[in-house]
N, CA, C and O atoms as a GROMACS GRO file, in nm:
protein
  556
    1UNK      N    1  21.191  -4.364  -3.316
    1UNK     CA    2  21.272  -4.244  -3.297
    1UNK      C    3  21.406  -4.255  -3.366
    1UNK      O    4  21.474  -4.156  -3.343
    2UNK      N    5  21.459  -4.336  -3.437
    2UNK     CA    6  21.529  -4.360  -3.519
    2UNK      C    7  21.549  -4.351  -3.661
    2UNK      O    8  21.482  -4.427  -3.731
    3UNK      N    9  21.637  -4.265  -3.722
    3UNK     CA   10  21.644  -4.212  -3.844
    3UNK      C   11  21.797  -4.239  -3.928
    3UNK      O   12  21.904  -4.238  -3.868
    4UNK      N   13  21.787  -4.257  -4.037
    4UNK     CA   14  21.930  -4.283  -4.086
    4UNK      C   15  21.964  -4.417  -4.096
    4UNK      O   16  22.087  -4.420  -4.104
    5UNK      N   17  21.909  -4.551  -4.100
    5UNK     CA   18  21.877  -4.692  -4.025
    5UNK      C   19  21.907  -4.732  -4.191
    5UNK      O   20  21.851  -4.675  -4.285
    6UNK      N   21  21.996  -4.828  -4.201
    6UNK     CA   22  21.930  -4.934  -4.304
    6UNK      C   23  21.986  -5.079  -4.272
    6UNK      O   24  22.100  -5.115  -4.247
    7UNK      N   25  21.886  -5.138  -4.281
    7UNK     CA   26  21.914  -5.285  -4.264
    7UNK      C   27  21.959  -5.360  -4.377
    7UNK      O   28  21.913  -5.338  -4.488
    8UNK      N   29  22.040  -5.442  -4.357
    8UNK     CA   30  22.125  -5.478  -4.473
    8UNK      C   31  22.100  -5.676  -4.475
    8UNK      O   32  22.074  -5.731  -4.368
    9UNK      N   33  22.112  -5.751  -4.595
    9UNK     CA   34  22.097  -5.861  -4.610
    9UNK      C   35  22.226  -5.966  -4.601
    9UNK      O   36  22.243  -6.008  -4.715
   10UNK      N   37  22.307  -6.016  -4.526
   10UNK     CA   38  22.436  -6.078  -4.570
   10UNK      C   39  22.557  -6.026  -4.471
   10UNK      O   40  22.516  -5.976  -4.366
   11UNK      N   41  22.639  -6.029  -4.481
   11UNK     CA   42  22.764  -5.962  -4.390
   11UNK      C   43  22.816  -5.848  -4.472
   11UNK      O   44  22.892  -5.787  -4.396
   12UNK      N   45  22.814  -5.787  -4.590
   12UNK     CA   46  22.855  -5.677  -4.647
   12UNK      C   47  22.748  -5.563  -4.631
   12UNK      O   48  22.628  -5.559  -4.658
   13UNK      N   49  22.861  -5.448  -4.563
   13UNK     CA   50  22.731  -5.324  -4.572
   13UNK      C   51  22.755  -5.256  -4.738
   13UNK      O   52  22.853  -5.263  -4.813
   14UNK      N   53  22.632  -5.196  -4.753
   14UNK     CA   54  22.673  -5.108  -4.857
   14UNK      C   55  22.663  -4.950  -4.829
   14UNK      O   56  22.630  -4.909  -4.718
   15UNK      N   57  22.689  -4.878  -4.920
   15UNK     CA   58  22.671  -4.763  -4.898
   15UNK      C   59  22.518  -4.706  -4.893
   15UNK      O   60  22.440  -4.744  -4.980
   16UNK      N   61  22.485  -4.634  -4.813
   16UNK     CA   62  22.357  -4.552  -4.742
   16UNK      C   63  22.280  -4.554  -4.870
   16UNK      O   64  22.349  -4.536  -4.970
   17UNK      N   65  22.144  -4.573  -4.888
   17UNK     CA   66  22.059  -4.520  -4.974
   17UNK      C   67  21.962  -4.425  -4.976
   17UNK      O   68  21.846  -4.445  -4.941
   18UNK      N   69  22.012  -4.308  -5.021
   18UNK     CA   70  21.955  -4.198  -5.000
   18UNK      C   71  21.861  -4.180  -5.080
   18UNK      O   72  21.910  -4.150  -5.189
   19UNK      N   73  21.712  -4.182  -5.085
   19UNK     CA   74  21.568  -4.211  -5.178
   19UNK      C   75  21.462  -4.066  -5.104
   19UNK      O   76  21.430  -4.066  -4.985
   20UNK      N   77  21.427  -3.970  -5.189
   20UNK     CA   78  21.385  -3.818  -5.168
   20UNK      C   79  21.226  -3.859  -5.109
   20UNK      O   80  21.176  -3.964  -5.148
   21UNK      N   81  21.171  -3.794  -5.038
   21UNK     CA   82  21.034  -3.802  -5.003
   21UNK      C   83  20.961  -3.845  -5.109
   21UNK      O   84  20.900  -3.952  -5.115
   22UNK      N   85  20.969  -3.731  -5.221
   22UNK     CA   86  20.864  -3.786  -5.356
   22UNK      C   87  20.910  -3.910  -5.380
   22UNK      O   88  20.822  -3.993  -5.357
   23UNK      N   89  21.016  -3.960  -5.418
   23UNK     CA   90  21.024  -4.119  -5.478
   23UNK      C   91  21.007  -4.246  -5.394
   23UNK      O   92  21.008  -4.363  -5.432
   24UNK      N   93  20.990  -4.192  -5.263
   24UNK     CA   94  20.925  -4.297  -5.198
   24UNK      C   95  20.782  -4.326  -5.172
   24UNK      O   96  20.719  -4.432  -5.170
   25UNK      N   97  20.736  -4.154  -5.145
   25UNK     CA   98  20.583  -4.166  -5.160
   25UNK      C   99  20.528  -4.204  -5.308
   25UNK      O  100  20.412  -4.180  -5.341
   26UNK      N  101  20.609  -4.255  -5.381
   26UNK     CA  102  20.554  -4.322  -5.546
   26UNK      C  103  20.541  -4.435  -5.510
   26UNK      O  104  20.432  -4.492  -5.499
   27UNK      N  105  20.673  -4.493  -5.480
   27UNK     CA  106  20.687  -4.584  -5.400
   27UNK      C  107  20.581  -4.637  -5.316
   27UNK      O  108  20.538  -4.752  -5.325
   28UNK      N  109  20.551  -4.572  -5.256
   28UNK     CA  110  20.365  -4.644  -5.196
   28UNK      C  111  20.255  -4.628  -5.246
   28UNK      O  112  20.157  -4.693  -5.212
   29UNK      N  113  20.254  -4.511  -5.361
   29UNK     CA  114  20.137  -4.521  -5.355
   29UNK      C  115  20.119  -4.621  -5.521
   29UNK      O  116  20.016  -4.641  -5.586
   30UNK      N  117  20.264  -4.667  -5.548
   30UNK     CA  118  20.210  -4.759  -5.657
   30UNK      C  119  20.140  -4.878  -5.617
   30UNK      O  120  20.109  -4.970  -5.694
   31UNK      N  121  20.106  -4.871  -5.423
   31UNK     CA  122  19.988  -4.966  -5.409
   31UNK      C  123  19.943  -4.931  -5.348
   31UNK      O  124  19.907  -5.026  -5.279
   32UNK      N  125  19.886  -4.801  -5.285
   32UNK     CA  126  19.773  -4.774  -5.247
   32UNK      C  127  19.804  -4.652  -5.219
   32UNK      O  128  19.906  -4.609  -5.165
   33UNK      N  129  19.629  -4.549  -5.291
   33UNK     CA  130  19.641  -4.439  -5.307
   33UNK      C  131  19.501  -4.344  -5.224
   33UNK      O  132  19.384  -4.356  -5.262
   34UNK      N  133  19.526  -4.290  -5.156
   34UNK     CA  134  19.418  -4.232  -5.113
   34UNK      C  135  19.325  -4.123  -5.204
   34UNK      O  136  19.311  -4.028  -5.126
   35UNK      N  137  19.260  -4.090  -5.323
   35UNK     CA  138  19.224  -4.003  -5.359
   35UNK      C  139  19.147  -3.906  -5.280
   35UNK      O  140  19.168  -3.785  -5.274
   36UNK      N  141  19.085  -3.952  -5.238
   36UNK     CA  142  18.919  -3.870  -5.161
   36UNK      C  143  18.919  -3.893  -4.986
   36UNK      O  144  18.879  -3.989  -4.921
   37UNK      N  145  18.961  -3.804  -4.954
   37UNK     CA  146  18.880  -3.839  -4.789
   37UNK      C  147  18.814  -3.708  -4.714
   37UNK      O  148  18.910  -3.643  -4.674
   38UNK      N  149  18.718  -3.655  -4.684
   38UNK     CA  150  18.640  -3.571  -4.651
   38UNK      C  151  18.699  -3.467  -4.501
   38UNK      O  152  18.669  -3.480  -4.382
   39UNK      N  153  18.771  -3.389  -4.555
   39UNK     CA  154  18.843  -3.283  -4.466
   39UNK      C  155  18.756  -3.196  -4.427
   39UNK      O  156  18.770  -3.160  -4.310
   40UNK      N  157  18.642  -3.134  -4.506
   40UNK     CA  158  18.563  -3.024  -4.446
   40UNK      C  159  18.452  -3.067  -4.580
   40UNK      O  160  18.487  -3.134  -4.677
   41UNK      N  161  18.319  -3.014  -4.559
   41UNK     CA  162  18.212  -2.998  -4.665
   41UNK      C  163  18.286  -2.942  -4.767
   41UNK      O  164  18.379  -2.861  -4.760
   42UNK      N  165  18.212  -3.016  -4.903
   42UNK     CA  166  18.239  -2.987  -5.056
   42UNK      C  167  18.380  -2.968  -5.116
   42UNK      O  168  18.411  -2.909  -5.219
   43UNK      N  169  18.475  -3.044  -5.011
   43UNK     CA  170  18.586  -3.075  -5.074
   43UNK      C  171  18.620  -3.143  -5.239
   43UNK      O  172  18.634  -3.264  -5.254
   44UNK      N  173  18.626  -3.075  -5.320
   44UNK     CA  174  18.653  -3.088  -5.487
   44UNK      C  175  18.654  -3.233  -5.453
   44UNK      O  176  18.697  -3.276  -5.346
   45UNK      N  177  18.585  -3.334  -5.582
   45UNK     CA  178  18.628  -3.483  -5.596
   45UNK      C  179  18.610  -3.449  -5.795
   45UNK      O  180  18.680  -3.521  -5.867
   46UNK      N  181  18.572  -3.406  -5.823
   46UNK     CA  182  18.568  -3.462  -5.964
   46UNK      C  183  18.466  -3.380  -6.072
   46UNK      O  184  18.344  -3.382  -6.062
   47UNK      N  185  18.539  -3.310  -6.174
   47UNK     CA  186  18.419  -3.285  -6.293
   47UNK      C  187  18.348  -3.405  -6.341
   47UNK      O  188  18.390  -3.519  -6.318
   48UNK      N  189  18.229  -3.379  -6.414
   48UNK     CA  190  18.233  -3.561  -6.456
   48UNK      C  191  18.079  -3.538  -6.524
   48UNK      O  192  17.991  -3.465  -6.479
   49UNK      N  193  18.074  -3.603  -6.616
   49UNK     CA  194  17.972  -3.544  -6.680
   49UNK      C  195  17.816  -3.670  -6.704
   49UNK      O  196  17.830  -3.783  -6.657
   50UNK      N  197  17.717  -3.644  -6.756
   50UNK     CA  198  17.628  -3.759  -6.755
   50UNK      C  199  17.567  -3.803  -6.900
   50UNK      O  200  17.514  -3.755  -7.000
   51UNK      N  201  17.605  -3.912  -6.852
   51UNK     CA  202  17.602  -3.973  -6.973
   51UNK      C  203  17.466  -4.051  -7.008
   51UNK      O  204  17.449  -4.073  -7.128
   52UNK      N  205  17.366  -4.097  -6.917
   52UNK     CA  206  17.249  -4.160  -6.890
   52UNK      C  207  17.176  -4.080  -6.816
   52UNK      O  208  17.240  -4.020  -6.730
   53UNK      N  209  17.055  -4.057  -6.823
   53UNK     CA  210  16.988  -3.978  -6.704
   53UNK      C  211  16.999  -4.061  -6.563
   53UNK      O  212  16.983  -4.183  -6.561
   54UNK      N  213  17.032  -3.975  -6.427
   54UNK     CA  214  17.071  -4.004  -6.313
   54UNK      C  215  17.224  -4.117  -6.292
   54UNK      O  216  17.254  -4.203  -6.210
   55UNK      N  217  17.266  -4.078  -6.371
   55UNK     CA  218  17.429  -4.160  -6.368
   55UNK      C  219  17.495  -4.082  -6.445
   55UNK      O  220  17.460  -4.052  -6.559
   56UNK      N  221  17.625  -4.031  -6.371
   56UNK     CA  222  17.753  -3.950  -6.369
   56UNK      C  223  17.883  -3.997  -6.389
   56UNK      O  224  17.935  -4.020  -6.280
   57UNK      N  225  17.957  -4.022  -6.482
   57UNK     CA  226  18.072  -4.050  -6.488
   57UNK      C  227  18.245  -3.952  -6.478
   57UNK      O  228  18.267  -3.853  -6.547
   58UNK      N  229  18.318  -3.994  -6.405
   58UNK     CA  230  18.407  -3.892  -6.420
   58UNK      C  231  18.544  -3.961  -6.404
   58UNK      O  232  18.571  -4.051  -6.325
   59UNK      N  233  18.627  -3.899  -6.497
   59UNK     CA  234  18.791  -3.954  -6.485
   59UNK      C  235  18.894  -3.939  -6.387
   59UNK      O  236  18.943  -3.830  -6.356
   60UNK      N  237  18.915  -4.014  -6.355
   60UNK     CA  238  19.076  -3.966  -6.201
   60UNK      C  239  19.196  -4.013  -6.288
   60UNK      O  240  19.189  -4.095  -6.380
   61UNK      N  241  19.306  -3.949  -6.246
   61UNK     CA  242  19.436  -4.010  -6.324
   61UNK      C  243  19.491  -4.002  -6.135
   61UNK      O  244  19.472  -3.932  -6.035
   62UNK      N  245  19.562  -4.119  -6.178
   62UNK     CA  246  19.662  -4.131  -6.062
   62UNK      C  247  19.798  -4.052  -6.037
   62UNK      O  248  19.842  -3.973  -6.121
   63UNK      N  249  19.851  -4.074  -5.932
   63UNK     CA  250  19.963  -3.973  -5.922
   63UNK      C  251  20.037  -4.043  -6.000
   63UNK      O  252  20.078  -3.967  -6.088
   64UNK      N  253  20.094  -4.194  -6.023
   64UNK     CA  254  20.196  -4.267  -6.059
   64UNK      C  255  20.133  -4.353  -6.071
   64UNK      O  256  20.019  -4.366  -6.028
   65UNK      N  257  20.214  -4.450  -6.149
   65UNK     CA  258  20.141  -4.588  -6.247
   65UNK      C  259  20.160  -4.695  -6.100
   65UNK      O  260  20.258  -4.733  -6.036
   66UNK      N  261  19.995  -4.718  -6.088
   66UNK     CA  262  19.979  -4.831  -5.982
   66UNK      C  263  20.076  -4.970  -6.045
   66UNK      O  264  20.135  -4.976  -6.153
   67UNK      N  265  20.069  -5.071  -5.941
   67UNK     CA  266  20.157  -5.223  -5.994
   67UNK      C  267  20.060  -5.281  -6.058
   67UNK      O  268  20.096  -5.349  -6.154
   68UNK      N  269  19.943  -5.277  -6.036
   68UNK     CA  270  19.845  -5.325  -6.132
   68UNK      C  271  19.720  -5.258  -6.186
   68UNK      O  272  19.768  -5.155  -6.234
   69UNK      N  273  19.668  -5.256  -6.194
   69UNK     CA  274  19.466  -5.227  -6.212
   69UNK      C  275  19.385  -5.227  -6.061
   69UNK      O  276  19.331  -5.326  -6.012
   70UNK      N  277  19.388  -5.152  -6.028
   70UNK     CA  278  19.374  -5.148  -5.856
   70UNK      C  279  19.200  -5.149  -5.799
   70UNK      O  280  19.126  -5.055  -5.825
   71UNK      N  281  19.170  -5.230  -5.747
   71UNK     CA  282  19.034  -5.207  -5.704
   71UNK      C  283  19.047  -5.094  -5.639
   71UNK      O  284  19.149  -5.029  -5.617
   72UNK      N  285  18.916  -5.070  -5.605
   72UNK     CA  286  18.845  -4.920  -5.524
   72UNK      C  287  18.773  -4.954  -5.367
   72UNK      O  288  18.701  -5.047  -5.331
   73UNK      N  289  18.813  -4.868  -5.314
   73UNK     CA  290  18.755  -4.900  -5.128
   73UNK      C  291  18.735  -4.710  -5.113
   73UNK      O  292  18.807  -4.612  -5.093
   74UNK      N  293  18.563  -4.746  -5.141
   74UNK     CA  294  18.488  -4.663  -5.123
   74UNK      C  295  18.394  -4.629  -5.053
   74UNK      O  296  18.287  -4.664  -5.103
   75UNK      N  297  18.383  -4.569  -4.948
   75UNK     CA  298  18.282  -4.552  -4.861
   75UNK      C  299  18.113  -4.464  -4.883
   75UNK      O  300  18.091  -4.345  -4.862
   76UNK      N  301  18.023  -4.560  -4.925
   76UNK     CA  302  17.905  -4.492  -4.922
   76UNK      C  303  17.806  -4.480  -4.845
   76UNK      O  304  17.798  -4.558  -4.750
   77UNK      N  305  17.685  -4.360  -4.869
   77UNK     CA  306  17.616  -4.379  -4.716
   77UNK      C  307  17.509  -4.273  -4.781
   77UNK      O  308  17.518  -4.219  -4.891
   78UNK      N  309  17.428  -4.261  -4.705
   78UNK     CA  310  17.296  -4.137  -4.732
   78UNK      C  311  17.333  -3.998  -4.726
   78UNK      O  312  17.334  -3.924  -4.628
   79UNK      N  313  17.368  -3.966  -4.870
   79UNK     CA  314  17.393  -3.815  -4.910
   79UNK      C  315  17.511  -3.843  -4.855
   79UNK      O  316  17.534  -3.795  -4.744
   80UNK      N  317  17.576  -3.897  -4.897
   80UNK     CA  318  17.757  -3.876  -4.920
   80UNK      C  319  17.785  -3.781  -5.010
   80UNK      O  320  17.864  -3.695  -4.969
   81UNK      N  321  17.749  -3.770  -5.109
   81UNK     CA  322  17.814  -3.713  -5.234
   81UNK      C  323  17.708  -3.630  -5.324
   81UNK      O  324  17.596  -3.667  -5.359
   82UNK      N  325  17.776  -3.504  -5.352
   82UNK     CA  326  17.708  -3.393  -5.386
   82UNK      C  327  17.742  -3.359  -5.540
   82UNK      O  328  17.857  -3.329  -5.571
   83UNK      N  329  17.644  -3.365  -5.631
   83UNK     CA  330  17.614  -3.287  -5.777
   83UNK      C  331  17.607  -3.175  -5.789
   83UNK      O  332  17.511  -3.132  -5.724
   84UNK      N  333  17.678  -3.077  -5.856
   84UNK     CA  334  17.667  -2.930  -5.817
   84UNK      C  335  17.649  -2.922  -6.010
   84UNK      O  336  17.736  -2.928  -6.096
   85UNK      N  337  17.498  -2.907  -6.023
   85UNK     CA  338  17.472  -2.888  -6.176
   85UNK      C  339  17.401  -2.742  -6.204
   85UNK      O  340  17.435  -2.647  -6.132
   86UNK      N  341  17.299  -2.723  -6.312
   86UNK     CA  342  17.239  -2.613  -6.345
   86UNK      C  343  17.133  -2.598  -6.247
   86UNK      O  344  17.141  -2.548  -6.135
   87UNK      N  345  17.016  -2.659  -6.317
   87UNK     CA  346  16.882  -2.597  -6.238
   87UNK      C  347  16.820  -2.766  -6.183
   87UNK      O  348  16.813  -2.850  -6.273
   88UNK      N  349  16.786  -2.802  -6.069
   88UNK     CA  350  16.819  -2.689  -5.951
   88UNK      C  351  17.005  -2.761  -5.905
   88UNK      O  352  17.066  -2.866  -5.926
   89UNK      N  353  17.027  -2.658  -5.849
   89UNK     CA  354  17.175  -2.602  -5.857
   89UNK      C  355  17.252  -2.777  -5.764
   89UNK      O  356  17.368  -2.807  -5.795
   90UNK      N  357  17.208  -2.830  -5.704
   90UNK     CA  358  17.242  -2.952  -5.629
   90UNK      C  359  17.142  -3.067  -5.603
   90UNK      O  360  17.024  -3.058  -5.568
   91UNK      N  361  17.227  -3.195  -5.633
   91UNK     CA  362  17.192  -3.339  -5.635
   91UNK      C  363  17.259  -3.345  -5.536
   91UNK      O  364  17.348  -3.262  -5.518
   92UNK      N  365  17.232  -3.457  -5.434
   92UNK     CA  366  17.269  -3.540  -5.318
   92UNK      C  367  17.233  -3.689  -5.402
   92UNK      O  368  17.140  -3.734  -5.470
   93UNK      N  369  17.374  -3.738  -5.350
   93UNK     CA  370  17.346  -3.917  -5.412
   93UNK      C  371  17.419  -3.998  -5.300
   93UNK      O  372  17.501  -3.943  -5.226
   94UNK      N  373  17.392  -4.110  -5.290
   94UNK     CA  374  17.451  -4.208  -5.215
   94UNK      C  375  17.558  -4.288  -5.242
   94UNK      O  376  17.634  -4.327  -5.154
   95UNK      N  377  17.568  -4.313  -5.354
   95UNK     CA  378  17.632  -4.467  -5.438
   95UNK      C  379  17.747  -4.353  -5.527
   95UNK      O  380  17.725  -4.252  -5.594
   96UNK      N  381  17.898  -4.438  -5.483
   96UNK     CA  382  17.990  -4.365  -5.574
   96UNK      C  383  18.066  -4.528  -5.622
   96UNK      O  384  18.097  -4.590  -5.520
   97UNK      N  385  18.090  -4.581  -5.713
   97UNK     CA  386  18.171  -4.646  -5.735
   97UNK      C  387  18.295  -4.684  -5.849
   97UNK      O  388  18.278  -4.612  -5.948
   98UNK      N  389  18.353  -4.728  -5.857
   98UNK     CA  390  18.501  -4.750  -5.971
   98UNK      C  391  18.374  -4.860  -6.132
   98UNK      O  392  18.315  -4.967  -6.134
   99UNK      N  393  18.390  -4.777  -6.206
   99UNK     CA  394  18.312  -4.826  -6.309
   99UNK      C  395  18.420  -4.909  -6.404
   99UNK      O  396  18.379  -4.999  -6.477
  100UNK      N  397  18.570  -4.871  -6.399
  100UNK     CA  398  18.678  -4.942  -6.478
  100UNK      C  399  18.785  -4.856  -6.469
  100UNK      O  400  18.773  -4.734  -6.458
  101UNK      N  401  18.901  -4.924  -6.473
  101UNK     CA  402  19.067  -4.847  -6.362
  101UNK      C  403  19.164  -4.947  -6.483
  101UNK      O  404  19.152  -5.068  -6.507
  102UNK      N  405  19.230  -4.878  -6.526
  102UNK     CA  406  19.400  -4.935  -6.566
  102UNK      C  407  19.498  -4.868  -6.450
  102UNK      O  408  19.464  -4.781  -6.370
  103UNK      N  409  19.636  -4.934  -6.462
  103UNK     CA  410  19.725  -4.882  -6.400
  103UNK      C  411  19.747  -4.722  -6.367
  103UNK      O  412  19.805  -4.676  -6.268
  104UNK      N  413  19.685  -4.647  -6.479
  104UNK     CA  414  19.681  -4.500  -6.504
  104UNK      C  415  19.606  -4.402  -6.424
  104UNK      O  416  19.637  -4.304  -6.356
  105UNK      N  417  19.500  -4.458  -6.453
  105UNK     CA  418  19.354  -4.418  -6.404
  105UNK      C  419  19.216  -4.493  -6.358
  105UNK      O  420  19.202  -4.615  -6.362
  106UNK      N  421  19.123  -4.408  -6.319
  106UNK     CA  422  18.984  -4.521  -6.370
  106UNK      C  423  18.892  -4.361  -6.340
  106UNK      O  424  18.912  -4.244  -6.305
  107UNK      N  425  18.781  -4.456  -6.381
  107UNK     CA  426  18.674  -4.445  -6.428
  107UNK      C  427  18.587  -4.414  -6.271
  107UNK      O  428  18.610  -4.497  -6.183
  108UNK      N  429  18.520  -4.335  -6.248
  108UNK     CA  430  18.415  -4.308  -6.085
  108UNK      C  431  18.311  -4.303  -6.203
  108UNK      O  432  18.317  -4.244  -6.311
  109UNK      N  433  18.183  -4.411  -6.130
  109UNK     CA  434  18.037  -4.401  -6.172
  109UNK      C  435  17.954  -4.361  -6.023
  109UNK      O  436  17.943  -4.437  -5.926
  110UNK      N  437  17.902  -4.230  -6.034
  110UNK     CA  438  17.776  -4.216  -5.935
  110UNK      C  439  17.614  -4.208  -6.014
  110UNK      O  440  17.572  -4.190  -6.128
  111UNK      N  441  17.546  -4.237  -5.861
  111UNK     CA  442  17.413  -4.232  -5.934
  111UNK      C  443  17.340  -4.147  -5.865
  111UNK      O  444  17.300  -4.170  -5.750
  112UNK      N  445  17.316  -4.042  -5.929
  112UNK     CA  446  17.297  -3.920  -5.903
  112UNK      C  447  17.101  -3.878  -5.932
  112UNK      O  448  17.062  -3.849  -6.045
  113UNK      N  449  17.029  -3.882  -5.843
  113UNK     CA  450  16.870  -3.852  -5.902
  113UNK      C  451  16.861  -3.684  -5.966
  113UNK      O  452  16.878  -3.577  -5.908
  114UNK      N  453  16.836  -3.706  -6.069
  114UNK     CA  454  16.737  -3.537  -6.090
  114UNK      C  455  16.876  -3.508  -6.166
  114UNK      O  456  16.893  -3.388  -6.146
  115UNK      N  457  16.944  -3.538  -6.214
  115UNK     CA  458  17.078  -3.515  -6.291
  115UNK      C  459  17.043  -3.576  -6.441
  115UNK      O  460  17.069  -3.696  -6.456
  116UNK      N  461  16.978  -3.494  -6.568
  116UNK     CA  462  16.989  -3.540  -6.717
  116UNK      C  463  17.104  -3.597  -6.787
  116UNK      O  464  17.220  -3.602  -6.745
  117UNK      N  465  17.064  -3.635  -6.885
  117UNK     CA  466  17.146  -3.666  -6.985
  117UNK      C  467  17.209  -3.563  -7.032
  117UNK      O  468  17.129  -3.485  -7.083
  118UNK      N  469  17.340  -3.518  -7.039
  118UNK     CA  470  17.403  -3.461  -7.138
  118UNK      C  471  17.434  -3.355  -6.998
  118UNK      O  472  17.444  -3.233  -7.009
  119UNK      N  473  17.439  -3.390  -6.940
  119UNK     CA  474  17.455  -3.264  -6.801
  119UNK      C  475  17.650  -3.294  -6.750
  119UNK      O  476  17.715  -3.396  -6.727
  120UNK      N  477  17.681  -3.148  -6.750
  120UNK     CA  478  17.819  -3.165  -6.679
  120UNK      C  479  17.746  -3.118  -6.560
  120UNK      O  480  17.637  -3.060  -6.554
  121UNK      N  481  17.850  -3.166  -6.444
  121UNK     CA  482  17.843  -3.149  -6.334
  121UNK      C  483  17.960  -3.156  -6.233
  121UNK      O  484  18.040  -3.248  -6.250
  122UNK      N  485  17.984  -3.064  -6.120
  122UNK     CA  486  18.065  -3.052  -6.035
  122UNK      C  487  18.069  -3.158  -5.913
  122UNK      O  488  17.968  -3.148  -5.843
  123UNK      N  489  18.130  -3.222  -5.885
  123UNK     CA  490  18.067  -3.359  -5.757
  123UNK      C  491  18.195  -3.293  -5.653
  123UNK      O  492  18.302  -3.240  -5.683
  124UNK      N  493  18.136  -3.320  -5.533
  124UNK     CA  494  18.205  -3.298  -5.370
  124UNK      C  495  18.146  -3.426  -5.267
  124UNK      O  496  18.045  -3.493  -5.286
  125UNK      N  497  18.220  -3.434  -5.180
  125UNK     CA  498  18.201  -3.504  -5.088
  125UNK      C  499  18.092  -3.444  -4.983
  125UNK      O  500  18.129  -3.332  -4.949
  126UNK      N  501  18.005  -3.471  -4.938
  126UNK     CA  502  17.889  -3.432  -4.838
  126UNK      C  503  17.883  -3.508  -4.682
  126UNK      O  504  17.801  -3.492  -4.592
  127UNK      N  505  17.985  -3.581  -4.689
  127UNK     CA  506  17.993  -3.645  -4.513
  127UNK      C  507  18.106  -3.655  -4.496
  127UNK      O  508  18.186  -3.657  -4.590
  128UNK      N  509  18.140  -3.665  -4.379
  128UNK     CA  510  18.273  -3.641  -4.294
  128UNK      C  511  18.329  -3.794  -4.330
  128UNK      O  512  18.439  -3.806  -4.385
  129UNK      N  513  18.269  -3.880  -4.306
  129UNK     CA  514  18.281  -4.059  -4.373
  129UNK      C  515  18.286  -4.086  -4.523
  129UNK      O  516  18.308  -4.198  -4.568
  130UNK      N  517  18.263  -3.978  -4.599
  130UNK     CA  518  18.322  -4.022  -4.751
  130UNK      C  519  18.463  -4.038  -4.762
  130UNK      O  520  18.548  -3.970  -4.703
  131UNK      N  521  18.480  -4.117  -4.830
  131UNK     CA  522  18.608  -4.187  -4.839
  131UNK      C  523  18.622  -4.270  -4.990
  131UNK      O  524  18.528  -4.340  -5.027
  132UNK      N  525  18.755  -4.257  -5.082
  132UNK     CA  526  18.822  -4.318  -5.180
  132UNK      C  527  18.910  -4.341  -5.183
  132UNK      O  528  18.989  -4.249  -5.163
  133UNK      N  529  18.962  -4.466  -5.208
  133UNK     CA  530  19.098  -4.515  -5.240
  133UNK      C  531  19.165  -4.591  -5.348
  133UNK      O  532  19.078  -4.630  -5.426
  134UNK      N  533  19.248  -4.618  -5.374
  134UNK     CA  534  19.243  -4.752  -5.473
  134UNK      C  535  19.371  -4.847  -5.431
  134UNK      O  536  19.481  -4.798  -5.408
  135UNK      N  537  19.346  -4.982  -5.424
  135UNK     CA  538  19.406  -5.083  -5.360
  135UNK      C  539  19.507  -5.151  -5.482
  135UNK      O  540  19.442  -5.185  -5.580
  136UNK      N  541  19.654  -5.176  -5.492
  136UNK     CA  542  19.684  -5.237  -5.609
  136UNK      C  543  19.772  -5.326  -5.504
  136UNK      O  544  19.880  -5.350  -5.557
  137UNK      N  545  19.759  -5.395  -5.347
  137UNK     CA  546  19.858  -5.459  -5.308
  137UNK      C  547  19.884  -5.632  -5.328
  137UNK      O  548  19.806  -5.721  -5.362
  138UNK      N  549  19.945  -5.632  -5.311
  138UNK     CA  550  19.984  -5.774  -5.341
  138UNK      C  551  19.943  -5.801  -5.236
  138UNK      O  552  19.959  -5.742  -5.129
  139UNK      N  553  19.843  -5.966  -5.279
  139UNK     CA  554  19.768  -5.994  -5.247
  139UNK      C  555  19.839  -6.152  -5.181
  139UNK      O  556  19.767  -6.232  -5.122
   0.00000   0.00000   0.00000
């Protein structure tokens, strides 16, 4: 219940540091970022197109440059994650994972059945337990 607080190192105070919501929430999330967590059915996760038959690739850019190359903590499960393509109009897949991430961005690989080669496609989350993140903390 305390606001306005700064703890100081040594016997000299300094003056207050005043740091805006946005530059602190950079501030965290240059180590950990929540992209994806399942608020209601077919919540947007990603255009992403296919590059192999039944495997989907798609790009995320981060809000702010992680501290490093950040692994991924991803939650998968039976029909997590939804393909919204041409004919027929939806894929259900299980498996979503980080295929390759720089500080910037990375890379989401799903494996998607009944999804061609050369197919764009719309992907959403399909369970209340889908979940993405990316981890850059010091370890």
């Amino acid at each position: 219940e305390f606001t306005g607080l700064q703890i100081e190192v040594g016997d000299a105070a300094t003056s207050f540091e005043h740091v805006t919501y946005s530059e602190e929430l950079a501030r965290c999330q240059r180590y950990y970022w929540t992209y994806y967590y399942e608020t209601a059915n077919e919540k947007s996760l990603m255009v992403a197109h296919n590059w192999h038959t039944n495997q989907i690739f798609g790009h995320i850019n981060f809000p702010c440059r992680m501290r490093s190359a950040p692994s991924a903590v991803i939650a998968n499960g039976t029909n997590y994650w939804t393909a919204y393509k041409t004919t027929p109009n939806t894929s259900n897949f299980d498996t979503m994972s980080m295929w390759n991430a720089n500080e910037n961005s990375a890379i989401l690989e799903g494996m998607s059945p009944s999804v061609t080669s050369g197919e764009s496609v719309f992907c959403t989350g399909n369970n209340a337990s889908a979940f993405i993140a990316f981890n850059a903390e010091l370890q």
